[in-house]
C-alpha positions as CSV (number, residue, x, y, z in Angstrom):
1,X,63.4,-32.9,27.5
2,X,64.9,-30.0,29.1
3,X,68.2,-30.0,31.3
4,X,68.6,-28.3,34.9
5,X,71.5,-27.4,36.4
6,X,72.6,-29.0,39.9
7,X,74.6,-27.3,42.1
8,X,76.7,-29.1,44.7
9,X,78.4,-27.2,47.5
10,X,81.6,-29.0,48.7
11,X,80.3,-28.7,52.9
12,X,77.6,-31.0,51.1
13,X,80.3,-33.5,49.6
14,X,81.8,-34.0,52.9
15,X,78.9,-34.5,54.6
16,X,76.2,-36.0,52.5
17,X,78.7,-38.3,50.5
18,X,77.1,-42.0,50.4
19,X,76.4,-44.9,47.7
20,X,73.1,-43.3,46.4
21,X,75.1,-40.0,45.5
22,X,78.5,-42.1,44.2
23,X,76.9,-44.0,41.7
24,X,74.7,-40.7,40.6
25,X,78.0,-38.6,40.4
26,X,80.3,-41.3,39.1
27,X,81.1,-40.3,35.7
28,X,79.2,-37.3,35.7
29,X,80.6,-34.2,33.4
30,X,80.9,-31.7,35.7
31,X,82.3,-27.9,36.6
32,X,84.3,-27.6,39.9
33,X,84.0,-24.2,40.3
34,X,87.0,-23.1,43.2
35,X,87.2,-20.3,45.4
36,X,89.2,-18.2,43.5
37,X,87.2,-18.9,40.8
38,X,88.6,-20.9,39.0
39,X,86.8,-23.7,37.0
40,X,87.8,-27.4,36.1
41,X,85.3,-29.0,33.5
42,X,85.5,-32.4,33.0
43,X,84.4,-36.3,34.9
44,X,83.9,-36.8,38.2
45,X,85.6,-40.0,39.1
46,X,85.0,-40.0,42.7
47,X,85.6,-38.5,46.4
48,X,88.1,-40.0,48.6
49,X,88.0,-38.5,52.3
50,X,88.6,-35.1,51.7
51,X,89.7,-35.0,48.3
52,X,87.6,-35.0,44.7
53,X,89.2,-36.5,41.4
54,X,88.1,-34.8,38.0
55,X,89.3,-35.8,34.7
56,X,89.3,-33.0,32.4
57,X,88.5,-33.5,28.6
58,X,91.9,-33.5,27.4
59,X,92.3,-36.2,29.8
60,X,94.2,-35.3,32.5
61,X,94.0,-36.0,36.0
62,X,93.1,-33.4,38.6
63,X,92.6,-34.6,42.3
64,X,92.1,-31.5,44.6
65,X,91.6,-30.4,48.2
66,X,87.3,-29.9,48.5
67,X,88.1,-27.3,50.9
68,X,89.0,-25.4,48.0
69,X,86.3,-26.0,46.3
70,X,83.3,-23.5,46.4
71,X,80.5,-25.8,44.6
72,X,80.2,-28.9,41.7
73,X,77.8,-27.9,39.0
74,X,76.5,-30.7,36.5
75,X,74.0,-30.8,34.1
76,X,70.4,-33.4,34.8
77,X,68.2,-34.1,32.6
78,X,64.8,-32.9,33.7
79,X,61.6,-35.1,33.5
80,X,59.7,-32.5,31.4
């Protein structure tokens, strides 16, 4: 099985957030890549209005504005 990468841009957090994509993203290990290009690896534990919560794998807690956010990359497993 191969992996693909999935690339999330935060316009499409705001708008397209729902129950389908939650339980897909919960969890997920994730990049957050910002706008000054910075990048946050680590879980996505959820978006809350217009904010996105990432725990990074020391464990710490990082809940940030998505408007500074340029896109969410995580890994998927493809079917092939």
């Amino acid at each position: 099985m191969g992996k693909r990468l999935i690339r999330i841009r935060a316009t499409e957090l705001l708008n397209q957030w729902n129950t389908e994509t939650a339980t897909r993203l919960k969890n997920a290990e994730v990049n957050v890549v910002f706008t000054d290009g910075r990048t946050v690896h680590g879980r996505l534990l959820g978006v809350q209005g217009s904010e996105l919560s990432v725990r990074d794998n020391i464990g710490h807690s990082h809940t940030v504005q998505i408007h500074t956010v340029d896109e969410v990359i995580l890994d998927e497993k493809a079917p092939f």
